[in-house]
N, C-alpha and C positions, 0 to 999 in steps of 0.2 A: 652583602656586597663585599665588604672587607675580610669577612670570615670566611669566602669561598677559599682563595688559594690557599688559607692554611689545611681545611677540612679536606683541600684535593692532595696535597702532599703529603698529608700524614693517613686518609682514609683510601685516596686514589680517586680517579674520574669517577669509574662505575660504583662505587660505594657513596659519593657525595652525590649524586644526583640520582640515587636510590632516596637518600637522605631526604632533599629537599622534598621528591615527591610523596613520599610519608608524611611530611607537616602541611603541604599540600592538600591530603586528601583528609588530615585532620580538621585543619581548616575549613575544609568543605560541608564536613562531618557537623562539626561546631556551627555552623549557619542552618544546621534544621533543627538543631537541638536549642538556640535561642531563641524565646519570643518575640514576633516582629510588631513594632511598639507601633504600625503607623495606623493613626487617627486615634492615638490617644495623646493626652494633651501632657507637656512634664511635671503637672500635677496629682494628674490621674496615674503616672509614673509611679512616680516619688509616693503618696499614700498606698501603691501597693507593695511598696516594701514591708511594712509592719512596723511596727514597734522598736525592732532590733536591729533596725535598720543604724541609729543613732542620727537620724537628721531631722532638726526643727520642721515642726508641723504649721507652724505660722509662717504666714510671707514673709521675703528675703525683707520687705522696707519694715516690717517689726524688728526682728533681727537685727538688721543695721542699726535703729533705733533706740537699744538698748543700752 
């Protein structure tokens, strides 16, 4: 929103809104290529991260508990 008029006076109308619709259609791109989590629970989330994830495997009230 703030960044348009500078990108439109230094790239011009027709280059900026070439622009936007390039992140546009990445954007679009990006929504089939992530996994849609719904009906799984942010447990079943979170332990399929792995290992490397780096987040505690125990409930947040152990955690806090500590």
């Amino acid at each position: 929103m703030f960044l348009f008029p500078v990108l439109q006076s230094s790239l011009g109308l027709r280059r900026t809104l070439g622009l936007t619709a390039g992140i546009s259609v990445l954007e679009l791109a990006l929504t089939f290529v992530l996994p849609e989590p719904a009906g799984r629970s942010l447990d079943a989330i979170t332990t399929g991260l792995g290992e490397d994830a780096g987040l505690p495997r125990e409930p947040a009230a152990q955690v806090l508990a500590s």
